[in-house]
C-alpha positions, 0 to 999 in steps of 0.5 A: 500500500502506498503512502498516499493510500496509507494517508487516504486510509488513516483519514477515512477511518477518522471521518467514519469515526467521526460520523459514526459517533454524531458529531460534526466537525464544528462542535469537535472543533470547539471541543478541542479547540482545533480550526475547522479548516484543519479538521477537514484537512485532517479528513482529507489527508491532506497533511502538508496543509498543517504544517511542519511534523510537529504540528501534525503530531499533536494536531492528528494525534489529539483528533484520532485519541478523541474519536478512538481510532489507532494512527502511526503518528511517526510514520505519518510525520515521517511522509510529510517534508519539513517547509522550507526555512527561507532567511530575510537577512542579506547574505552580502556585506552590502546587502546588510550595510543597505538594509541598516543605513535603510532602517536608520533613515527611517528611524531618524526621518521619523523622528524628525517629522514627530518632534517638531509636532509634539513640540507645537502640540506643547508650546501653542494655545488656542490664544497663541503661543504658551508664556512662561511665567515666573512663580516669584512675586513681582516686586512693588515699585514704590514712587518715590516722594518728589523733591521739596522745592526750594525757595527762589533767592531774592534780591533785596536792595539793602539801605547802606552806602555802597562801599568800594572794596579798597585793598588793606591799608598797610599794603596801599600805604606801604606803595605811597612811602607812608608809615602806616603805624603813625596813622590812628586806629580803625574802629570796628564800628564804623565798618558798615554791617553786612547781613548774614544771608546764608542760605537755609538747608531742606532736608526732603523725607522718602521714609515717610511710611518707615518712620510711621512704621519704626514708631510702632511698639510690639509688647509682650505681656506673661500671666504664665510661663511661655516660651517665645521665638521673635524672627527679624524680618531678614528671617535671622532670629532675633530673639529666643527665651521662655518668659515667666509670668508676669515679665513684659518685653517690648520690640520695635515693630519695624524690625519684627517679622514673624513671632511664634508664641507657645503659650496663647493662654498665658500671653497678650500681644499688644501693638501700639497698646492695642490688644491683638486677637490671636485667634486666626493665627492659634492653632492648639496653644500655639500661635504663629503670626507674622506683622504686615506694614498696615500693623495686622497680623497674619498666619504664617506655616510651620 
């Protein structure tokens, strides 16, 4: 018997198998879980069709053990020829050196043509281009106050005889050949009086609200112990300590920048004389506050 009728015999058994039992190829086939096409490629003996003898192994073998028919797997995957390996790879040196440049290229023209894009996609709005703007408050330009304006000079006419400036009396004496020791003295009181006209000096303030600002007082007063931190407003420490109660420590306003508090129930913060309501700033017993240039207070994290 040949090989084709060894094939065509092993394929009818199994569709008589099959038929036999009631099944068709459809429910078989989601069963073990086989395509259709090989099912029927199966019947048909058409094993090439399943591909390398492997394949044909398990798919056959699984089929045949299922409808309980006998098959020579290994004779059968012993007819079959393996497909045939075809390598893609360029055997040549310039082959291969073509075929890398090539997908080179790709990769770089892809990249050129994708990144000018996200770049556009990042950078431009419906409104326009994106502004980059900075997270640091911008500093406050404070005008400056003008010059106070001094007074004009004025000419005044001064009811005194105009006197001619005559060089010293010895030096003009001492030309004519006349000793000046023999001649009487000069009395002061008959020089005529020249008024003093100095002019008066303006000195013009830009401080203004500094100096409001350096007048204000910042008292502490302890009915309990209570430990204080005072912070300069350069953000240095300026003082540290634990009060006792009934101690009071005043400050200069305008050098305070921050103060932390430990004991709010045992302490007054009084600015000016006025006592300062600690509330917004309290968190348990402990307050933090910073004082602003309008004389309020305002929280400030740990």
């Amino acid at each position: 018997m040949s090989t084709a009728e060894q094939n065509l015999g092993l394929a009818a058994r199994l569709r008589a198998a099959r038929e036999a039992q009631g099944l068709d190829i459809e429910s078989l086939g989601r069963e073990l879980k086989i395509p259709q096409a090989v099912i029927e490629s199966i019947e048909r003996g058409e094993w090439s069709r399943l591909g390398a003898p492997v394949f044909i192994r398990h798919q056959v073998g699984r089929y045949s053990r299922r409808l309980g028919v006998e098959a020579d797997l290994d004779d059968l995957a012993s007819n079959v020829r393996s497909p045939e390996l075809r390598s893609h790879v360029p055997a040549s040196r310039a082959g291969w050196f073509v075929d890398f440049s090539a997908r080179n290229a790709a990769y770089v023209g892809g990249s050129l043509l994708v990144l000018p894009l996200v770049y556009l996609a990042l950078t431009f709005t419906p409104s326009g281009p994106a502004q980059v703007r900075a997270l640091d408050p911008e500093p406050q330009t404070v005008a400056a106050a003008p010059p106070a304006l001094l007074p004009e000079p004025t000419s005044e006419v001064l009811d005194t005889p105009s006197t001619t400036i005559a060089p010293p009396v010895s030096e003009s004496l001492a030309t004519e050949g006349v000793d000046a020791a023999a001649l009487p003295p000069v009395s002061q009181d008959t020089a005529p009086a020249v008024p003093n006209a100095a002019p008066t000096t303006v000195v013009a303030s830009l401080t203004g609200g500094s100096m409001a600002a350096s007048s204000q007082s910042l008292e502490l007063r302890f009915t309990a112990d209570s430990w204080i931190e005072v912070f300069g407003r350069n953000g240095g420490t300026t003082e540290q300590f634990l009060a006792r109660a009934g101690e009071n420590r005043s400050f200069n306003a305008a050098e305070v920048g921050r103060v932390t508090v430990g004991n709010v129930e045992g302490t007054e913060v009084l600015l000016n004389g006025s006592r300062m309501n600690l509330d917004a700033v309290r968190s348990a017993n402990v307050a933090r506050f910073a004082l602003s240039s309008d004389g309020s207070i305002e929280a400030v994290a740990r």
